[in-house]
TORKOL-4160 file (C-alpha; in steps of 0.2 Angstrom, whole numbers, padded with zeros to 4 digits, m for minus):
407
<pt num="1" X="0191" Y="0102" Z="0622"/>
<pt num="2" X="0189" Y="0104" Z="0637"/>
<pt num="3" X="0201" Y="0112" Z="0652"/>
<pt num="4" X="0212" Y="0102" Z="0660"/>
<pt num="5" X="0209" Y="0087" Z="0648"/>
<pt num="6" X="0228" Y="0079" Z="0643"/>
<pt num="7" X="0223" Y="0066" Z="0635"/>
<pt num="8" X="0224" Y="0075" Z="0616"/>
<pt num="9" X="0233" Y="0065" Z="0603"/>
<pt num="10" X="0238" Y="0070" Z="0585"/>
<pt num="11" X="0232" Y="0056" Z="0575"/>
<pt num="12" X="0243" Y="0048" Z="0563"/>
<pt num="13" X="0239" Y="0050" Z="0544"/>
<pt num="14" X="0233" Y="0031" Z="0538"/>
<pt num="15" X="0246" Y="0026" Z="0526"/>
<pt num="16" X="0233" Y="0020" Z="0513"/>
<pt num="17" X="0225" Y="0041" Z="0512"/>
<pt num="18" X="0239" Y="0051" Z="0501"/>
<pt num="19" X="0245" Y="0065" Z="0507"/>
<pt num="20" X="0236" Y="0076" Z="0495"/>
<pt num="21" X="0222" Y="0075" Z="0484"/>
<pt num="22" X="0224" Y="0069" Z="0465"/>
<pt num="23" X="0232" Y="0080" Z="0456"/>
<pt num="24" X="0243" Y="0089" Z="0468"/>
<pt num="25" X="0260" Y="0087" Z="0473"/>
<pt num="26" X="0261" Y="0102" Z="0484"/>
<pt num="27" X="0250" Y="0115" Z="0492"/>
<pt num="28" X="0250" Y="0132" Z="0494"/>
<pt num="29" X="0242" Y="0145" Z="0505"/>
<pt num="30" X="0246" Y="0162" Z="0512"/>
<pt num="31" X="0243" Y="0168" Z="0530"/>
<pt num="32" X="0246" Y="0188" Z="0530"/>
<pt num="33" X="0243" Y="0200" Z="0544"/>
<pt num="34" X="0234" Y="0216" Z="0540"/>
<pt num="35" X="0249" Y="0228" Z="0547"/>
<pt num="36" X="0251" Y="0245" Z="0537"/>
<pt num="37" X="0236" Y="0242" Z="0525"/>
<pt num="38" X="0231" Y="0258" Z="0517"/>
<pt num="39" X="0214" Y="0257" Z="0510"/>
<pt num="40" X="0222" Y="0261" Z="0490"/>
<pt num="41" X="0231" Y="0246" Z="0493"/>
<pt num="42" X="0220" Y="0233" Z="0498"/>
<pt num="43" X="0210" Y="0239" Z="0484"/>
<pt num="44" X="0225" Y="0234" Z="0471"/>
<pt num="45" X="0227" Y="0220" Z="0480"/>
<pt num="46" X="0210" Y="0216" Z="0480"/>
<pt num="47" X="0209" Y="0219" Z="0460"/>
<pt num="48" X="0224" Y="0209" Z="0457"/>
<pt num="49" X="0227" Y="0196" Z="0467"/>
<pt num="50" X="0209" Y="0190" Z="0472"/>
<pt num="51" X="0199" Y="0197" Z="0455"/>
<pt num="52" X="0214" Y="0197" Z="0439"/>
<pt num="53" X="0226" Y="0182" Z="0444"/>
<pt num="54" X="0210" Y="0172" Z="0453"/>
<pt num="55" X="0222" Y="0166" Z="0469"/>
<pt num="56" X="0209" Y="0157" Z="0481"/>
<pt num="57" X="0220" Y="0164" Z="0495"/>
<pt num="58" X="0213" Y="0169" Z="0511"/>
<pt num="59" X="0215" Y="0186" Z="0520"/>
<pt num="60" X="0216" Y="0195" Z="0538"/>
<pt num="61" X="0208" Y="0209" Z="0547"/>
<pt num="62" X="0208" Y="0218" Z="0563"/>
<pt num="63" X="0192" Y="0222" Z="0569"/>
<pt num="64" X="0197" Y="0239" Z="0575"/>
<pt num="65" X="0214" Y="0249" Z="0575"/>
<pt num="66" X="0217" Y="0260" Z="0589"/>
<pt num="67" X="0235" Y="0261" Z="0583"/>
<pt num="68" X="0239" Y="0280" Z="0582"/>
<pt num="69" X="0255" Y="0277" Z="0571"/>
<pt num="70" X="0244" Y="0271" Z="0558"/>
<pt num="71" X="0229" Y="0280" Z="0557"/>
<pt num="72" X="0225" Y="0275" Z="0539"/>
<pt num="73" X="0228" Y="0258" Z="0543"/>
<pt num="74" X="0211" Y="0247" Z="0537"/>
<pt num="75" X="0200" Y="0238" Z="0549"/>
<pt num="76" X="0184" Y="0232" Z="0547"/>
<pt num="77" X="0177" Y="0248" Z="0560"/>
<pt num="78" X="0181" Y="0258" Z="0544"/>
<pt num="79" X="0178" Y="0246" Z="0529"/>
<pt num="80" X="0166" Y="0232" Z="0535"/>
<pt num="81" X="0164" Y="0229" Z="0517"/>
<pt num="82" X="0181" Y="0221" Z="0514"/>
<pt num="83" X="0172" Y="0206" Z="0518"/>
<pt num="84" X="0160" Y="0205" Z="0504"/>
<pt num="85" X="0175" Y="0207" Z="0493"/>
<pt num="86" X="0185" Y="0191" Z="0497"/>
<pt num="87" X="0187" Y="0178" Z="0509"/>
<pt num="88" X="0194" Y="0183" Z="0527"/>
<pt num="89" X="0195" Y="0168" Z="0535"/>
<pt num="90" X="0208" Y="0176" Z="0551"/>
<pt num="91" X="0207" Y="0187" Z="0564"/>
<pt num="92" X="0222" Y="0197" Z="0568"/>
<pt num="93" X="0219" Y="0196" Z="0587"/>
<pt num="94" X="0205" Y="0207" Z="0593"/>
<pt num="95" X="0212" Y="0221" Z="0584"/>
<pt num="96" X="0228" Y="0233" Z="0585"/>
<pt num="97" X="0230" Y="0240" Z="0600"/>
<pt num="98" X="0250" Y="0244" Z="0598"/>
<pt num="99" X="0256" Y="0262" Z="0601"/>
<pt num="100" X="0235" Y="0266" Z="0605"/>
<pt num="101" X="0241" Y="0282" Z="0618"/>
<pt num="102" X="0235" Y="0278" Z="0634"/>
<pt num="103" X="0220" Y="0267" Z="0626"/>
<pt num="104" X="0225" Y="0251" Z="0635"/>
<pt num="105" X="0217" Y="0232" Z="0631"/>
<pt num="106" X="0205" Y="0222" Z="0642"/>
<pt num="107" X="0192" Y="0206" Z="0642"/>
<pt num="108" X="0177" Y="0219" Z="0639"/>
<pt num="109" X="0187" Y="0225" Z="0623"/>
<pt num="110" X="0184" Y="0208" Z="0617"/>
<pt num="111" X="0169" Y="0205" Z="0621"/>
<pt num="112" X="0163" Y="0221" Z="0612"/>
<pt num="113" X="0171" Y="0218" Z="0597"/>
<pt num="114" X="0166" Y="0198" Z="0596"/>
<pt num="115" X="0149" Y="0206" Z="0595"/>
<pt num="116" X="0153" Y="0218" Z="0580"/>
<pt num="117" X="0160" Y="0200" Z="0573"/>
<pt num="118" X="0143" Y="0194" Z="0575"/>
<pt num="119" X="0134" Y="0209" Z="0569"/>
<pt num="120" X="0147" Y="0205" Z="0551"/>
<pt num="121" X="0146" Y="0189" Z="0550"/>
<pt num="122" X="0164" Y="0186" Z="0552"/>
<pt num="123" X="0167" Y="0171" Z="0558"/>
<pt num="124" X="0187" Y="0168" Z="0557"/>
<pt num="125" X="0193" Y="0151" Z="0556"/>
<pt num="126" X="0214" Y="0156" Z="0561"/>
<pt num="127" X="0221" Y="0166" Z="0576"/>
<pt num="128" X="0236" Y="0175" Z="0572"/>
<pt num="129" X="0244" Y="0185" Z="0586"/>
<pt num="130" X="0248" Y="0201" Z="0584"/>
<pt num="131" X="0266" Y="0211" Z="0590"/>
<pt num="132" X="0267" Y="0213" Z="0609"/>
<pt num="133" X="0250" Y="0214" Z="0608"/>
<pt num="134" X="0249" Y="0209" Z="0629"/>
<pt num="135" X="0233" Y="0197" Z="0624"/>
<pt num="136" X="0242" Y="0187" Z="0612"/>
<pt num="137" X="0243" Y="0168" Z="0618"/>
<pt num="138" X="0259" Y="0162" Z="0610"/>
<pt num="139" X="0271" Y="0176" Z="0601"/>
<pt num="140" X="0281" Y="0189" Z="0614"/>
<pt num="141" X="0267" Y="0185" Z="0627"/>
<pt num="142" X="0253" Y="0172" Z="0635"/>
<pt num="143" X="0243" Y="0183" Z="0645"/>
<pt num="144" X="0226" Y="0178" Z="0631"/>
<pt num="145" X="0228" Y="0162" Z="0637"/>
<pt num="146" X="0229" Y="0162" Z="0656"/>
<pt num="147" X="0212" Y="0166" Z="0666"/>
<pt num="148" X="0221" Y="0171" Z="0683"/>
<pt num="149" X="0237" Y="0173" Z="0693"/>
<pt num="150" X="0241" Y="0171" Z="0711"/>
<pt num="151" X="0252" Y="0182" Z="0719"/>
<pt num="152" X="0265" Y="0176" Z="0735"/>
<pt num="153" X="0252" Y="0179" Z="0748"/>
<pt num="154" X="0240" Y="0167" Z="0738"/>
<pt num="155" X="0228" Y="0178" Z="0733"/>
<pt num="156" X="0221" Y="0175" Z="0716"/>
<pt num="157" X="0216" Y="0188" Z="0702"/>
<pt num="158" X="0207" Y="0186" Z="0686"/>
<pt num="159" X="0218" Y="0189" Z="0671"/>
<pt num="160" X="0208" Y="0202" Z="0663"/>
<pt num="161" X="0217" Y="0200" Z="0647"/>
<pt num="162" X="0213" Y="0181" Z="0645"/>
<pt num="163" X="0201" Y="0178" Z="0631"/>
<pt num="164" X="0204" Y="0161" Z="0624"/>
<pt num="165" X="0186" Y="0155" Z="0626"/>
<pt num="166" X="0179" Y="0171" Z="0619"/>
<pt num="167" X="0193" Y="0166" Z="0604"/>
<pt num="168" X="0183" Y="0148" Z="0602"/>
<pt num="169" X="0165" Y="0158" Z="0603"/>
<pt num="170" X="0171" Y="0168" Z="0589"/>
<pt num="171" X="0174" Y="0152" Z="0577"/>
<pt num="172" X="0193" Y="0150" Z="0577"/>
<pt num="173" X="0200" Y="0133" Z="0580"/>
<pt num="174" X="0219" Y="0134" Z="0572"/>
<pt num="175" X="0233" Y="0149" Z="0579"/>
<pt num="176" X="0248" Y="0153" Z="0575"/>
<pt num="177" X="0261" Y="0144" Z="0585"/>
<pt num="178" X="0273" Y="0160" Z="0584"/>
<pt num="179" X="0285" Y="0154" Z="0575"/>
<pt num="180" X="0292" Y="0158" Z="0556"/>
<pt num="181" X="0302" Y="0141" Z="0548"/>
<pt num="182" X="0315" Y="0144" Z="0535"/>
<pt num="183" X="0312" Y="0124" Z="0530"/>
<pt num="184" X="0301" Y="0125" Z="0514"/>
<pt num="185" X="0285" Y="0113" Z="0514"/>
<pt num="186" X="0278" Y="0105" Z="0529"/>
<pt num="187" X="0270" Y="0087" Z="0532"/>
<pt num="188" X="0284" Y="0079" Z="0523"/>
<pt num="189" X="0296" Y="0067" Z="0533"/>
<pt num="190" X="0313" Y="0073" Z="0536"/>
<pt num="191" X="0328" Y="0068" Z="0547"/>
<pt num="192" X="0334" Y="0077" Z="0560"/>
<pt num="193" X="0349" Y="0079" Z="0549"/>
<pt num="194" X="0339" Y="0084" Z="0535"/>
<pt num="195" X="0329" Y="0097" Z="0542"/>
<pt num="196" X="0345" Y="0106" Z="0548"/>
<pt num="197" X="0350" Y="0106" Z="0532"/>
<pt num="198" X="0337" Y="0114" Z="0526"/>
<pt num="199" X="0333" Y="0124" Z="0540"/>
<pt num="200" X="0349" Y="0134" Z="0539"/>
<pt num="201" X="0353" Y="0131" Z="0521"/>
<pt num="202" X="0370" Y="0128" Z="0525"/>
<pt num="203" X="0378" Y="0109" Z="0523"/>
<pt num="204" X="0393" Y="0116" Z="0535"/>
<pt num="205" X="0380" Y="0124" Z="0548"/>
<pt num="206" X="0366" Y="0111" Z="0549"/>
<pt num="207" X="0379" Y="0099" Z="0552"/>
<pt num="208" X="0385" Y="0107" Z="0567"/>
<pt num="209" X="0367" Y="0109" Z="0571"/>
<pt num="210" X="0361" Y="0093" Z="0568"/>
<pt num="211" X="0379" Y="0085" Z="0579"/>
<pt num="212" X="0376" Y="0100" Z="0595"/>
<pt num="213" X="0356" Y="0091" Z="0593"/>
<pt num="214" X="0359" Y="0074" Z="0593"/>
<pt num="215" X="0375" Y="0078" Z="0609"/>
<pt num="216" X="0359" Y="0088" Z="0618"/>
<pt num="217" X="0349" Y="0072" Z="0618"/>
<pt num="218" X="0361" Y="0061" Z="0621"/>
<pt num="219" X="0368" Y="0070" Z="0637"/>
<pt num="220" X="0352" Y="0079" Z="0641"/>
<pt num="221" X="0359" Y="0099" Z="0636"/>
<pt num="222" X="0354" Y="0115" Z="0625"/>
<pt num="223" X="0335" Y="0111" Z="0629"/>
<pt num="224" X="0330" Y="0128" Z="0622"/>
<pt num="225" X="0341" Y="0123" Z="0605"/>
<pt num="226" X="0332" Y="0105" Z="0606"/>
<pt num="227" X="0312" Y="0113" Z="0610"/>
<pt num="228" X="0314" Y="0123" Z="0594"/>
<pt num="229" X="0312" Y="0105" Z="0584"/>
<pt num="230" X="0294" Y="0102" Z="0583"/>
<pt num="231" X="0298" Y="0091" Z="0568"/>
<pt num="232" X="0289" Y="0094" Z="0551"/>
<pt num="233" X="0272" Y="0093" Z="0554"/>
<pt num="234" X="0261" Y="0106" Z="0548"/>
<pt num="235" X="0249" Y="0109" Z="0562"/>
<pt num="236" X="0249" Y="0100" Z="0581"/>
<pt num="237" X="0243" Y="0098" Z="0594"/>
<pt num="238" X="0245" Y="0110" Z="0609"/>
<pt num="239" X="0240" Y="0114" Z="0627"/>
<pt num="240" X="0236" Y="0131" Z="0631"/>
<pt num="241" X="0240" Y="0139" Z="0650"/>
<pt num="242" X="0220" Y="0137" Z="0653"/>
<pt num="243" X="0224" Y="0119" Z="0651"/>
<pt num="244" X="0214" Y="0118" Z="0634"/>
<pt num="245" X="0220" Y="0111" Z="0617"/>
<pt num="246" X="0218" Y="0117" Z="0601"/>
<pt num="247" X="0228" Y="0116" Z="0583"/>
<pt num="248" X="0245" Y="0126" Z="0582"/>
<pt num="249" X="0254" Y="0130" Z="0565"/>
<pt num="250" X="0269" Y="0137" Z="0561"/>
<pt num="251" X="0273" Y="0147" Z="0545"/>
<pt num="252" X="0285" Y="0147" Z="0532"/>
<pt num="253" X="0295" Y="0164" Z="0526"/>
<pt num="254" X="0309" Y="0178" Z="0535"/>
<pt num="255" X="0307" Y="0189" Z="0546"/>
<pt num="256" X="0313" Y="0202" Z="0537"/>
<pt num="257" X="0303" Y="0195" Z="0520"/>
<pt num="258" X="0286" Y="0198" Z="0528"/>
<pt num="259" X="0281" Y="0212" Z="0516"/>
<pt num="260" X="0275" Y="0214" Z="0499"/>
<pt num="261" X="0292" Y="0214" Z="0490"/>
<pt num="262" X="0297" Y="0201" Z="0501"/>
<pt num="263" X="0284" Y="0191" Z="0496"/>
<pt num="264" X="0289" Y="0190" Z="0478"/>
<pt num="265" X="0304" Y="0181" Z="0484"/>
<pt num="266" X="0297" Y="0169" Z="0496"/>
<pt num="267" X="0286" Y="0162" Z="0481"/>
<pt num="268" X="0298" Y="0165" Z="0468"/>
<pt num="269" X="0297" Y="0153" Z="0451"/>
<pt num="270" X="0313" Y="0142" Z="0459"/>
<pt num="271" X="0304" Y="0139" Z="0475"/>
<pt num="272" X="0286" Y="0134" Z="0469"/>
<pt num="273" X="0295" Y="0124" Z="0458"/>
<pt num="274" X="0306" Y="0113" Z="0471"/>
<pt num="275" X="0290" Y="0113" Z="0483"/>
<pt num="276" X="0283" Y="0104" Z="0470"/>
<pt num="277" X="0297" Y="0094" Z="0467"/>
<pt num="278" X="0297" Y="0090" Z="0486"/>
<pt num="279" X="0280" Y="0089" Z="0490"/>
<pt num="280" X="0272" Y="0095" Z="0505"/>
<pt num="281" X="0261" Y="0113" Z="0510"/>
<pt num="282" X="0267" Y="0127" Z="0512"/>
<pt num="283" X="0261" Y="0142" Z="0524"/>
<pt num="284" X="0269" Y="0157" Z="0518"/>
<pt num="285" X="0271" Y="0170" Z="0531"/>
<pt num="286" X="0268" Y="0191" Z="0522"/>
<pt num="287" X="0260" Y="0207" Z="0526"/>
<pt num="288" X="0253" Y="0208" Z="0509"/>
<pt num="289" X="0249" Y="0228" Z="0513"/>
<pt num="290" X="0265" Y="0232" Z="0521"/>
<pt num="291" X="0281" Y="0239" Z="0510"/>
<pt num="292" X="0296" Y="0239" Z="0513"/>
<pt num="293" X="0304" Y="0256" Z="0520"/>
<pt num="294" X="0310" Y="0265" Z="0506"/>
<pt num="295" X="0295" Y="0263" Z="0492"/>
<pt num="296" X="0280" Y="0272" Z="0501"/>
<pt num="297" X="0281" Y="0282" Z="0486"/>
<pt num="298" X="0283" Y="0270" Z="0471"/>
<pt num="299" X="0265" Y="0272" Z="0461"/>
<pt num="300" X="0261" Y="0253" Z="0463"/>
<pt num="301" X="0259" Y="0243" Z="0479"/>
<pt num="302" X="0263" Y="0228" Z="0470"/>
<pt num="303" X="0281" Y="0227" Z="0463"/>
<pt num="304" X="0286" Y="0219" Z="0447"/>
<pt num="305" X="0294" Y="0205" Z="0454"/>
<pt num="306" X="0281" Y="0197" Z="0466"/>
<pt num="307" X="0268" Y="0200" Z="0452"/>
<pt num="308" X="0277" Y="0188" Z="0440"/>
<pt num="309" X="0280" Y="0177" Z="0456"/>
<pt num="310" X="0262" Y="0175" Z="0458"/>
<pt num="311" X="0257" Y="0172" Z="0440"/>
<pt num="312" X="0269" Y="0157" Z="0441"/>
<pt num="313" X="0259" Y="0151" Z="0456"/>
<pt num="314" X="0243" Y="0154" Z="0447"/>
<pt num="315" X="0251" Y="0146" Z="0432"/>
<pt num="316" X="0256" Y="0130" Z="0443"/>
<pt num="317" X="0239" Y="0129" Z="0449"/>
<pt num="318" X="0230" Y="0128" Z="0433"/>
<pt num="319" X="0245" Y="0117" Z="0426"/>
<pt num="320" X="0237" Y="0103" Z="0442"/>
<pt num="321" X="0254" Y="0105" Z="0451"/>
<pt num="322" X="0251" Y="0117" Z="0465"/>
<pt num="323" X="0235" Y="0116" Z="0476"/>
<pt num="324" X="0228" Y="0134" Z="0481"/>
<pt num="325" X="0218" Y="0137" Z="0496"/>
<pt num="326" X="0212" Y="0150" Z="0509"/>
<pt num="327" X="0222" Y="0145" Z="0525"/>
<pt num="328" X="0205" Y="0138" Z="0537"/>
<pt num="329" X="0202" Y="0126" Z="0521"/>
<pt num="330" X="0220" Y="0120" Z="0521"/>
<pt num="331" X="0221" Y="0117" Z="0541"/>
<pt num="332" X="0204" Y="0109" Z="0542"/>
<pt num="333" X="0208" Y="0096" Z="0526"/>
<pt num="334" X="0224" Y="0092" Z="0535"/>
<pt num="335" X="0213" Y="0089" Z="0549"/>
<pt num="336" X="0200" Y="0077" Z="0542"/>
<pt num="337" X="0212" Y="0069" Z="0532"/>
<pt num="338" X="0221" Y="0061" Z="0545"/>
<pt num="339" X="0205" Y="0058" Z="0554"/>
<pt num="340" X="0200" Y="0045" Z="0541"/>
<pt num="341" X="0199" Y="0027" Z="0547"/>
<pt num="342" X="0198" Y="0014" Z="0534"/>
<pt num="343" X="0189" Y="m0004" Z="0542"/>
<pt num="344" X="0186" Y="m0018" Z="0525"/>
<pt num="345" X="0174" Y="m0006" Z="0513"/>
<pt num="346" X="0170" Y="0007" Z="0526"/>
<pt num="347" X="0179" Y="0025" Z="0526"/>
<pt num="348" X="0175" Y="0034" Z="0541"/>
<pt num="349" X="0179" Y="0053" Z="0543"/>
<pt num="350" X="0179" Y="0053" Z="0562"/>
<pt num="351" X="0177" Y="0068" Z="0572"/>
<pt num="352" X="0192" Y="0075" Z="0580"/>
<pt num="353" X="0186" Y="0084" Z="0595"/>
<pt num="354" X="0195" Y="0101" Z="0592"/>
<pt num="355" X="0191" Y="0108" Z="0575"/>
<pt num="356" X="0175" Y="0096" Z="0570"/>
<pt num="357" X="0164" Y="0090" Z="0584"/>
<pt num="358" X="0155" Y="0083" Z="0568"/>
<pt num="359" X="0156" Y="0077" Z="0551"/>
<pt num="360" X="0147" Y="0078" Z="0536"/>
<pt num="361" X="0141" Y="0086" Z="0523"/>
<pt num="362" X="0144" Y="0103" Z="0526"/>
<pt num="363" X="0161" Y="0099" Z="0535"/>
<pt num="364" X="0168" Y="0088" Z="0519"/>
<pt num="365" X="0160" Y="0100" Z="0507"/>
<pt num="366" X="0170" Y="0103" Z="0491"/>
<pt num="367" X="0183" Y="0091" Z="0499"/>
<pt num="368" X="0193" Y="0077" Z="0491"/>
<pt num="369" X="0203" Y="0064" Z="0499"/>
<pt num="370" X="0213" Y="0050" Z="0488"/>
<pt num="371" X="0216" Y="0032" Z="0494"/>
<pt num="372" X="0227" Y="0019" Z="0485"/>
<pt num="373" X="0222" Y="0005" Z="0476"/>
<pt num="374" X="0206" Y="0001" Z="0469"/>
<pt num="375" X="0187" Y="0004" Z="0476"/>
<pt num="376" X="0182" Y="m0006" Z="0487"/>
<pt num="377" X="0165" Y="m0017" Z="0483"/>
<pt num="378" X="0150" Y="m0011" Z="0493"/>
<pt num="379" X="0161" Y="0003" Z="0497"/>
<pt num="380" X="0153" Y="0016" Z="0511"/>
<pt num="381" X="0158" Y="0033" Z="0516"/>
<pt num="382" X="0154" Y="0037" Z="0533"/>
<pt num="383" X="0151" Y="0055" Z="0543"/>
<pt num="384" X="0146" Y="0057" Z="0559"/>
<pt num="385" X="0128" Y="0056" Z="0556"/>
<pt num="386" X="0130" Y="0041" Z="0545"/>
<pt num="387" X="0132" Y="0038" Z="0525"/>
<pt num="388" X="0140" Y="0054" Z="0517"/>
<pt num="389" X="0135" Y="0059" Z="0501"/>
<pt num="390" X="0150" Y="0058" Z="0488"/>
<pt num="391" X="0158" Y="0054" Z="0471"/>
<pt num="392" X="0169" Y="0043" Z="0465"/>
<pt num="393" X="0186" Y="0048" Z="0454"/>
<pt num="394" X="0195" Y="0030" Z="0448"/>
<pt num="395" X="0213" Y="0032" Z="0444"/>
<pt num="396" X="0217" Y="0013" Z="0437"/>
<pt num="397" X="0220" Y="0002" Z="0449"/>
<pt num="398" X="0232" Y="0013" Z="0459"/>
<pt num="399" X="0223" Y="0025" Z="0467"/>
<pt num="400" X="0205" Y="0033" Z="0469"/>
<pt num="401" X="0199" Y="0051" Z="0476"/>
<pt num="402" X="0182" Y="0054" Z="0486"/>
<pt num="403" X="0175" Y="0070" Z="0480"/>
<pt num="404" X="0162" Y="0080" Z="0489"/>
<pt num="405" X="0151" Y="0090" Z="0483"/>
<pt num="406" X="0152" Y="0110" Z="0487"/>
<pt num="407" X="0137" Y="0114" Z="0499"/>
C-alpha cells in the first residue's frame, strides 16, 4: 500500500463464511523468537516437535547474531541449513544486534543481509521485533519505520535505521504489534466487560477495569488505559510513521512465560481444552530455545511438562478439534477469509491490497473456507484472474467447505 494512503479498511468477515473451517473449533499456532538457541537444542526441538509429535508449527530465525553475550546463539550465518529442516516462516528483525560491542546497526546492514535472504531462499511471511533492537517498528522503538527527521532549524536527515520497504522486499506482510494478551483466543466477540474479565482474570479487578474504561469514555480520561483496547481481533489494520499500512497482530502468553518451560504452561491440557470450548485462534507467544534461569544444566531442553502439554495439542489436532498451523498460513487465512464476498452463486476471494495483491490458485492453495447453508446451483468460485479451481465438501443442509487443492 502505498505511503500516505489512509483510506485502509479492515473488512468485516461476511456472516454467512464461518469462522473457521469444518472441523475446527479453535486454532492454534506459535510465534517463537529465536533468543538463546543453542544449536543441541534446536536440534531436539527439531526431532521432537517438527519430526516425532508432527506439530505443523512455524519457526524464527535471525539472519545473523552479532550478540557477544550469546555467542552460540543460532543464526542462519552459522546454520543456513536450519531451513531445509522445517518451516521458518519469520524473521526475527534483521538479526540480533543487542549487547554486539561497538558493532552498531544501519540501513546498509539490511540491505546486506536481505541479500543473504535472497541467496537462501528465505522469504519470511511475519516481522517480529526484536528487544531494544533501535530498528524495530513497534516494540521499545519506531525508528525501522520512520525514513527521516527534522531537527528545530528545519533541516531534514535520512533515518538511517528506517527499513520498512526493505521489510516488504524481503516478503513479510504481517508484524507483531508489540504487545503480549493475557485474554486466551482472539477473533471471537467479547464485551468490554468481558475482555476485562478475562484479561486480568480477576471478577473483582476487571470490574474495576471495565467501570475506570467505560468513566474514561464517558468523560474523555485514562487514554493510555483506553488505547490498550484494540478489541479482540486477531490481526488489524495499522499505519506505520512512513504513512504505509500493513497487518498487526498481537500475541497470546506472559512475559515471564516466554520460555520453554513456560510454554508447557501456556498450552497446558486445561487451556487447549477451554480454547476449544471458546473458539477462536490463538497466537502463543514462547522462545522455544530459551530456559528458564536455573535449568542450563538439566540433560534435556524440553521439560516433562511442556512435552505432555504438546502431545495434548497434537492429540486435539488429530481428534478434529484444534486446527494447527505455521503462523504466515494462519494470518493469511484470516485474511482471505474475510475478504470473501458472496453475490447469488458467486464467491469471490477479493484481493486485499496488503497481503495479496492477487488471488488464486497458488494464494488459496491447500485452503478451505465454510459457508452456511447449502450449495448454491451454478455455483462459481472466483480469484482474481477468474474461475478458481476447487472442491466441494457437503455438510447436510447446514453448511459446506471449499477446498483447495495444495499447489
Amino acid at each position: 500500500m502505498s505511503a500516505g494512503n489512509t483510506a485502509v479498511k479492515q473488512r468485516v468477515r461476511d456472516s454467512r463464511v464461518q469462522a473457521l473451517p469444518h472441523p475446527w473449533s479453535a486454532w492454534l499456532t506459535v510465534s517463537s523468537d529465536p533468543d538463546n538457541t543453542r544449536f543441541p537444542d534446536w536440534q531436539e526441538l527439531d526431532r521432537v516437535l517438527w519430526k516425532e509429535l508432527g506439530l505443523p508449527f512455524s519457526d524464527s530465525a535471525f539472519v545473523r547474531s552479532y550478540n557477544v553475550q550469546l555467542p552460540d546463539q543460532v543464526d542462519l550465518h552459522g546454520h543456513p541449513e536450519i531451513l531445509g529442516s522445517h518451516l521458518h516462516d519469520t524473521m526475527h528483525t534483521w538479526g540480533d544486534f543487542m549487547f554486539a560491542g561497538t558493532r552498531g546497526f544501519d540501513r546498509s546492514d539490511a540491505e546486506a543481509h536481505l541479500k543473504v535472504m535472497e541467496q537462501l531462499r528465505f522469504s519470511p511471511r511475519v516481522w517480529v521485533d526484536h528487544s531494544m533492537f533501535i530498528g524495530n517498528l513497534l516494540h521499545t522503538h519506531k525508528f525501522g519505520g520512520i525514513p527521516e527527521f527534522k531537527d528545530a532549524s528545519g533541516y531534514t536527515y535520512a533515518n538511517q535505521h528506517y527499513t520498512l520497504d526493505l521489510i516488504r522486499k524481503a516478503g513479510v506482510r504481517y508484524f507483531w504489534d508489540g504487545t503480549i494478551t493475557s485474554v486466551l483466543g482472539q477473533d471471537r466477540e467479547l464485551s468490554l466487560r468481558q475482555y476485562h474479565l478475562e484479561r486480568t482474570g480477576s471478577g473483582r479487578r476487571g470490574t474495576l477495569d471495565w467501570m475506570k474504561h467505560k468513566v474514561g469514555d464517558t468523560f474523555g480520561l485514562g487514554k493510555a488505559f483506553r488505547d490498550q483496547f484494540q478489541g479482540n481481533q486477531a490481526y488489524r489494520v495499522h499505519q506505520f510513521l512512513d504513512g504505509s499500512h500493513g497487518y498487526v497482530f498481537p500475541r497470546y502468553g506472559r512475559w515471564e512465560l516466554a520460555d520453554i518451560q513456560g510454554l508447557g504452561v501456556l498450552l497446558a491440557p486445561d487451556k487447549m481444552e477451554r480454547l476449544v470450548a471458546h473458539g477462536g485462534v490463538c497466537i502463543a507467544y514462547t522462545h522455544l530455545g530459551k530456559r528458564k534461569a536455573g535449568h542450563e544444566n538439566d540433560p534435556a531442553h524440553i521439560p516433562a511438562a511442556t512435552r505432555r502439554s504438546l502431545e495434548h495439542v497434537a492429540g486435539l489436532h488429530r481428534e478434529g478439534k484444534l486446527m494447527l498451523s505455521s503462523l504466515g498460513r494462519l494470518l493469511d487465512y484470516l485474511v482471505l477469509r474475510d475478504h470473501i464476498v458472496i453475490n447469488g452463486t458467486s464467491i469471490t476471494f477479493q484481493a486485499d491490497g496488503l497481503a495479496f495483491n492477487a488471488v488464486g490458485a497458488r494464494e488459496l492453495a491447500g485452503h478451505s473456507f465454510t459457508i452456511k447453508g447449502t450449495v448454491p446451483q451454478g455455483i462459481e468460485v472466483l480469484g482474481s484472474g477468474g474461475p478458481v479451481s476447487h472442491n466441494i465438501l457437503r455438510h447436510g443442509d447446514r453448511a459446506f467447505t471449499l477446498q483447495f487443492p495444495e499447489a
